[in-house]
C-alpha positions as CSV (number, residue, x, y, z in Angstrom):
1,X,-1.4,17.1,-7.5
2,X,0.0,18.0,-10.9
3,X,3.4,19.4,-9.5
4,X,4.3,16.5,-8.1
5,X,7.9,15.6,-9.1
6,X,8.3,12.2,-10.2
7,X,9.6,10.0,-7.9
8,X,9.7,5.9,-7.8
9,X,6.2,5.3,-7.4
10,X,5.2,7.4,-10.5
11,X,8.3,6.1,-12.5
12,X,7.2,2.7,-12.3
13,X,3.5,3.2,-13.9
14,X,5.8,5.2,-17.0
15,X,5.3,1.2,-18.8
16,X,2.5,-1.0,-19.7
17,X,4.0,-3.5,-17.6
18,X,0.8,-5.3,-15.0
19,X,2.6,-4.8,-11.2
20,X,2.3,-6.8,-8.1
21,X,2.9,-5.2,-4.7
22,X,3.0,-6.6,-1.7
23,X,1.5,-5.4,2.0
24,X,4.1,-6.1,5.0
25,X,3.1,-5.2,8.3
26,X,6.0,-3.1,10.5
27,X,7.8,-5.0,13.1
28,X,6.2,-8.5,12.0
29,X,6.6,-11.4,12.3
30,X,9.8,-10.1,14.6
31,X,10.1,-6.2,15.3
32,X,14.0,-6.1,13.0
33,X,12.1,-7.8,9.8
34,X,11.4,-4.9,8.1
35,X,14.2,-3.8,5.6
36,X,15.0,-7.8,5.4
37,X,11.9,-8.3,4.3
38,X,12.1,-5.2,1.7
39,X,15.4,-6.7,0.5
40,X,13.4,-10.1,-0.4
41,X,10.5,-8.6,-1.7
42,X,12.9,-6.0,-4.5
43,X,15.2,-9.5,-5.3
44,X,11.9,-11.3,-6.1
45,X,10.7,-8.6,-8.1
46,X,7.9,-6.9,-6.2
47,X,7.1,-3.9,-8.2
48,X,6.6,-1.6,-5.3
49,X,5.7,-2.1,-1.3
50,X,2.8,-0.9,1.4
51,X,4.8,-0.9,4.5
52,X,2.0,-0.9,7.3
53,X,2.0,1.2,10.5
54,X,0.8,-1.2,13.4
55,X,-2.6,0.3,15.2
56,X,-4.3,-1.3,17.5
57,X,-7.9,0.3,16.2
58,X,-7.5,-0.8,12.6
59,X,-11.4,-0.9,11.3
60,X,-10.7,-2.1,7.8
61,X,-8.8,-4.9,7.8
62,X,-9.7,-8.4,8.9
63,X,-7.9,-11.2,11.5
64,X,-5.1,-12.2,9.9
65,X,-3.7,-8.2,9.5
66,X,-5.5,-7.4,12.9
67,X,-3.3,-10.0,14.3
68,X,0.0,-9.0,12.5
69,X,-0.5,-5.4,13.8
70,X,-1.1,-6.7,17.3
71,X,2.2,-9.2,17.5
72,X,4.0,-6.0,15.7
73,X,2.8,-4.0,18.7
74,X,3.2,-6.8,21.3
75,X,7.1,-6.1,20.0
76,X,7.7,-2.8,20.4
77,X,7.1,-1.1,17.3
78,X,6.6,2.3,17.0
79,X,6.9,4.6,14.3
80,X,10.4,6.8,15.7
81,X,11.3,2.5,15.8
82,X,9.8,2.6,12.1
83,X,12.1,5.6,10.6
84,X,14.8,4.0,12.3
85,X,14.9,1.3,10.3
86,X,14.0,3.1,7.3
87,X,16.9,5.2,7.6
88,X,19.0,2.8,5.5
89,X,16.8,1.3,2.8
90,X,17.7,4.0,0.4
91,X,21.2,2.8,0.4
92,X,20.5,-0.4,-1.4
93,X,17.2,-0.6,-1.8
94,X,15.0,1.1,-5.1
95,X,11.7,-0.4,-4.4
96,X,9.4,2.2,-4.1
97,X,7.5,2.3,-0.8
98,X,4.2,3.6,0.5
99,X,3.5,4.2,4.0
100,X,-0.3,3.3,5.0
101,X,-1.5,3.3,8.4
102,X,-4.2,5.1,10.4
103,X,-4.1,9.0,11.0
104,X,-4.2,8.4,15.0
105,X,-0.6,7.5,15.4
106,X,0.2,10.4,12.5
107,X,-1.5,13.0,14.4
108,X,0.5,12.1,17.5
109,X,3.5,12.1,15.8
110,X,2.5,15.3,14.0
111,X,1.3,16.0,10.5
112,X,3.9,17.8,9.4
113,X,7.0,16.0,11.1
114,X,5.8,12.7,10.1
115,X,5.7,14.1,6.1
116,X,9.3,15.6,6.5
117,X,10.7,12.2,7.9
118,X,9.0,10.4,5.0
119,X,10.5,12.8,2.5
120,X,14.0,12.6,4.3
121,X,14.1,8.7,3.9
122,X,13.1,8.0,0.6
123,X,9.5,6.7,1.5
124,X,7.3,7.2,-2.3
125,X,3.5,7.6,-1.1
126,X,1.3,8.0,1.9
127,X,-2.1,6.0,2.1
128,X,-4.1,6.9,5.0
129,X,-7.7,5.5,4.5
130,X,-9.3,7.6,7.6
131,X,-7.8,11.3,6.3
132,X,-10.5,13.1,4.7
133,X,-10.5,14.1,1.6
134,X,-11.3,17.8,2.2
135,X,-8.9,17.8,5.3
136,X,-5.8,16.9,2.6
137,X,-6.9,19.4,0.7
138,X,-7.1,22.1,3.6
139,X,-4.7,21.3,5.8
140,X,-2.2,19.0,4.1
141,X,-1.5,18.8,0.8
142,X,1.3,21.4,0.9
143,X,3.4,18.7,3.9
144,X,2.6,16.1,0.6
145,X,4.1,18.6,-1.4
146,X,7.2,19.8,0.2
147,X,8.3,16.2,0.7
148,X,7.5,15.1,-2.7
149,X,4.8,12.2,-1.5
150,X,2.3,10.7,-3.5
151,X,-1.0,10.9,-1.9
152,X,-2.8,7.9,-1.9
153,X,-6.5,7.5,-1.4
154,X,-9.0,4.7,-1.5
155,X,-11.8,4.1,-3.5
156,X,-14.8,1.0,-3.5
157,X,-17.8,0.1,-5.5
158,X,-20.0,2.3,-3.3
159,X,-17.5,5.2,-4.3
160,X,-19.6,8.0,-6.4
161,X,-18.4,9.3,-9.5
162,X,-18.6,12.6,-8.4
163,X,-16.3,11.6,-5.4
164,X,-14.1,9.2,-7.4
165,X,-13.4,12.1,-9.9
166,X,-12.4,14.3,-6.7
167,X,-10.2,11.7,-5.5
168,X,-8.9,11.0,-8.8
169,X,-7.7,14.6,-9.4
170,X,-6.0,15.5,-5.5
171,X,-4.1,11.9,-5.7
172,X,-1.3,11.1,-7.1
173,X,1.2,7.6,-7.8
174,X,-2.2,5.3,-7.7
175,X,-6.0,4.5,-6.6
176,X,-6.2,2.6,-4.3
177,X,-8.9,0.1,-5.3
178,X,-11.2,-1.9,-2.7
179,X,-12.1,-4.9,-4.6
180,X,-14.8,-5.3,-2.5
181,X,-17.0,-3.9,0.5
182,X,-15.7,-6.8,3.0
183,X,-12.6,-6.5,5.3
184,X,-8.8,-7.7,4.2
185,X,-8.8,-11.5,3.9
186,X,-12.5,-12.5,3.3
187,X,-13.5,-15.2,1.2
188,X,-15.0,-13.1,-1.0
189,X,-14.1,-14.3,-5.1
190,X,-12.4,-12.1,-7.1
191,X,-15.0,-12.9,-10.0
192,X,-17.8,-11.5,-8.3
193,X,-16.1,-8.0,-9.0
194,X,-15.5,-8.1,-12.6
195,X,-18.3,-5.6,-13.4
196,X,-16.8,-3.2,-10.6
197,X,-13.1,-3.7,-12.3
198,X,-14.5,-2.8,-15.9
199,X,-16.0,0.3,-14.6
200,X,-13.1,1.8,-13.3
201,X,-11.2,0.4,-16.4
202,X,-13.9,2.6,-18.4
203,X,-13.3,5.7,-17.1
204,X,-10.0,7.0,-18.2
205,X,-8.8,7.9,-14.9
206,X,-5.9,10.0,-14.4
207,X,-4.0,8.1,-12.5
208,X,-3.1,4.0,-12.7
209,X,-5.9,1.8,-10.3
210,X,-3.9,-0.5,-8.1
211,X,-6.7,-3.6,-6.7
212,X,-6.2,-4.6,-2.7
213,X,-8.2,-7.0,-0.5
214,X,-9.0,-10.3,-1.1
215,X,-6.0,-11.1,-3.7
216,X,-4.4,-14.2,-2.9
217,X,-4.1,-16.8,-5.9
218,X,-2.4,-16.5,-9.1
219,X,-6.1,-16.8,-10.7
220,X,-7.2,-13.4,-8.5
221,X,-3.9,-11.3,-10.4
222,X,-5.0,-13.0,-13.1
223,X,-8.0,-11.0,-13.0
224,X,-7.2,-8.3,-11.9
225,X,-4.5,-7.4,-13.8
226,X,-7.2,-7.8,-17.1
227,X,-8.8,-4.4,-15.7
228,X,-6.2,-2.7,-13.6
229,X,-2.4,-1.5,-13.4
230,X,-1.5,-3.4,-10.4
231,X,-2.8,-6.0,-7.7
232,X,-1.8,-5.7,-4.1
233,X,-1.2,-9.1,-1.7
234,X,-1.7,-8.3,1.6
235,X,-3.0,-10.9,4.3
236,X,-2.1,-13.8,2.1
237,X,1.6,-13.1,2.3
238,X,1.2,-12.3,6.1
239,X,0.2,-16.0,6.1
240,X,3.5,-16.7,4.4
241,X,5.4,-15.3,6.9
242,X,3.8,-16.1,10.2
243,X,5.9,-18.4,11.4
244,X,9.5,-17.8,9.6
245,X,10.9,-15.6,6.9
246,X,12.5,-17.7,3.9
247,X,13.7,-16.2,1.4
248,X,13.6,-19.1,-1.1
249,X,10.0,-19.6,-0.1
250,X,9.0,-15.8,-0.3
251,X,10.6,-15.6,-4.0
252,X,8.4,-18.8,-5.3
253,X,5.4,-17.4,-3.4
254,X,5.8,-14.1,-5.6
255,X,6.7,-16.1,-8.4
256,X,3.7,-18.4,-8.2
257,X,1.7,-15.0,-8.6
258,X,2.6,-13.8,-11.6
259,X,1.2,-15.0,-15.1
């Protein structure tokens, strides 16, 4: 997507600077958390956010996401509830954002609409891990373009490098790295995938490789950040905020990842 026009999300890779981003799932732990939670995760310093779209199906992410999406369900959220809320983070609030959900509750709400909304609020990228490669390319890639959205798209160690060089060249704002071939929140270590990292790191991609899954100690950004542009927390922080949302205790969290 080489017409693109900047927006946050491509700004933000301009420097050398390693990122962090965090995973928040829509509507949890309470269905209002959303933008407070945004407003936290900016003042901390949070390079740029996944926002995630609560689906009751979700195949690629293990308990502790599984169970965020079903408590976000369980209280009422929905995605006309989502862009309701996201109607004023643009106000105060920089930090880019990426949608990512599954493309069941995008179909329903329609392709097209669903872009236009995301355009209209100031969301930065889409990642939908179950849309096609060739259906983006067919069907929607001009709803990405209209609305200025970065298309996201994942890649793992069982990726090809005849696919991975396709998916490098339709996305845009990042890769989407799987450090692994396990579910979000495995025990899997973070060394076991060095080899994977400095493959990717050898092959002058176009576009900046964020890592996700399995990130959740300062030692995992540590390493990740030696082959990568960016490492994404996901079901470690959901763990953070299961039970409360502190804001003093979400800022050293963040803090205690960085090196």
């Amino acid at each position: 997507m080489s017409n693109l026009t900047e927006n946050r999300l491509s700004n933000i890779f301009k420097n050398n600077k390693k990122k962090i981003s965090i995973y928040l799932t829509a509507g949890y732990p309470n269905l209002t958390d959303t933008v407070k939670l945004l407003k936290i995760l900016e003042s901390a310093g949070v390079d740029f956010v996944e926002i995630g779209i609560p689906f009751s199906d979700s195949v690629m992410d293990g308990p502790v996401i599984l169970n965020s999406h079903k408590k976000a369900l369980e209280n009422g959220m929905t995605l006309d509830f989502l862009f309701s809320q996201l109607e004023v983070i643009r106000k105060n609030i920089s930090v880019p954002v990426v949608l990512m959900g599954s493309m069941n509750p995008v179909y329903q709400y329609g392709f097209e609409n669903f872009c236009k909304k995301c355009g209209d609020l100031g969301v930065d990228g889409l990642l939908l891990p179950d849309l096609p490669l060739l259906d983006f390319k067919k069907y929607y890639q001009d709803f990405y373009q209209q609305n200025n959205l970065a298309p996201i798209f994942m890649i793992s160690p069982q990726t090809s490098p005849t696919r991975l060089a396709a998916i490098d060249e339709a996305g845009a704002g990042f890769l989407y790295a799987v450090s692994s071939s396990s579910t979000t929140g495995s025990s899997t270590k973070m060394e076991d995938n060095i080899g994977y990292f400095e493959k990717l790191g050898n092959l002058k991609l176009k576009n900046p490789v964020a890592v996700g899954f399995n990130i959740n100690t300062k030692n995992d950004v540590r390493i990740v950040h030696q082959y990568a542009d960016a490492a994404i927390i996901g079901s470690a922080f959901i763990k953070e905020i299961e039970y409360e949302i502190d804001e003093s205790r979400i800022i050293k969290f963040i803090n205690g990842l960085e090196n």
